[in-house]
C-alpha positions in Angstrom: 152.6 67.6 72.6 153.1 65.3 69.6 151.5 62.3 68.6 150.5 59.3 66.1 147.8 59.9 63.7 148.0 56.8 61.5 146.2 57.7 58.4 146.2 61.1 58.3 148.2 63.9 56.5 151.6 63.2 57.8 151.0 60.3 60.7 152.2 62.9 63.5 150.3 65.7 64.9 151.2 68.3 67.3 148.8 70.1 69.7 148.4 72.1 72.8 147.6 70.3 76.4 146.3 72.2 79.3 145.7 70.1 82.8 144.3 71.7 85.5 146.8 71.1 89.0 145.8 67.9 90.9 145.6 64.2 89.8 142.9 63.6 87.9 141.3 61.8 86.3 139.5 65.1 84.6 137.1 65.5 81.6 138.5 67.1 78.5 137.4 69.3 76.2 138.6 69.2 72.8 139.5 73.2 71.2 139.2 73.5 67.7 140.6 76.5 65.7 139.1 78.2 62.9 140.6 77.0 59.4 143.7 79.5 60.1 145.4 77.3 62.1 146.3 76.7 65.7 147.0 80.8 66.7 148.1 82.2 70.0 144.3 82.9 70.4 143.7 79.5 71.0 146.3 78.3 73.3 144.3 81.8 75.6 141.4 80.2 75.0 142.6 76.5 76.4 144.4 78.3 79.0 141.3 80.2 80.2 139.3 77.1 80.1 135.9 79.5 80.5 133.4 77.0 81.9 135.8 73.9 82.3 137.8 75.1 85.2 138.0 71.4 86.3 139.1 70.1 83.3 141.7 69.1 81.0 141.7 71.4 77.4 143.3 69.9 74.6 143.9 71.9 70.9 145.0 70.1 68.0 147.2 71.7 65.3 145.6 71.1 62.1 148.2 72.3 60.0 150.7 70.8 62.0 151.7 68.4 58.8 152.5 71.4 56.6 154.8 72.9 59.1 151.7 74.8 61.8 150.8 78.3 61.8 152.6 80.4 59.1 152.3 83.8 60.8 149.3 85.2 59.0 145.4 84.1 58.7 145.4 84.5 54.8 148.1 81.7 54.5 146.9 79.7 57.4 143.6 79.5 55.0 145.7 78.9 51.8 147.7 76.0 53.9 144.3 74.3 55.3 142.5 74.0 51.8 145.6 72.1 50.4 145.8 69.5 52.9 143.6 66.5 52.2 140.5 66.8 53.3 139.5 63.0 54.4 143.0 62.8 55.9 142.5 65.9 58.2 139.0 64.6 59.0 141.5 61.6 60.3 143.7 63.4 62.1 140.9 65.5 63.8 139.0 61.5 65.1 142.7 61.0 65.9 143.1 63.9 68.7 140.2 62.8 70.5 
């Protein structure tokens, strides 16, 4: 899903949604990746929802502004450290 993060590194961010069947309202919990970026690991990990069967899992894509995950953990790292740090602190109050 995509969204408006005014104030942050681009003013868009992208991230994953996970809602469990039914119609709600449901908790959510919030996912956050490691400073790689948003990996096929997490979207498991949202999917599996572990202890939050009856909620709704939502991970934000941190490097979504400088195009998302770029394949490999090394640049994912590289890409993450050159974002702006206070702005990605935005977009991070933004996803919630």
């Amino acid at each position: 899903m995509q969204y408006p993060s005014p104030g942050g590194n681009s003013g868009t961010m992208r991230g994953y949604l996970v809602q469990p069947p039914g119609n709600g309202p449901y908790p959510t919990v919030i996912v956050f990746h490691e400073n790689r970026g948003h990996r096929s690991y997490v979207e498991d990990v949202a999917r599996a929802g572990w202890a939050w069967r009856d909620s709704s899992r939502y991970n934000a894509g941190w490097l979504a502004p400088v195009g998302g995950y770029p394949g490999n953990d090394d640049e994912g790292r590289t890409l993450q450290s050159g974002l702006d740090q206070t702005k990605l602190r935005v977009d991070m109050v933004n996803s919630a």
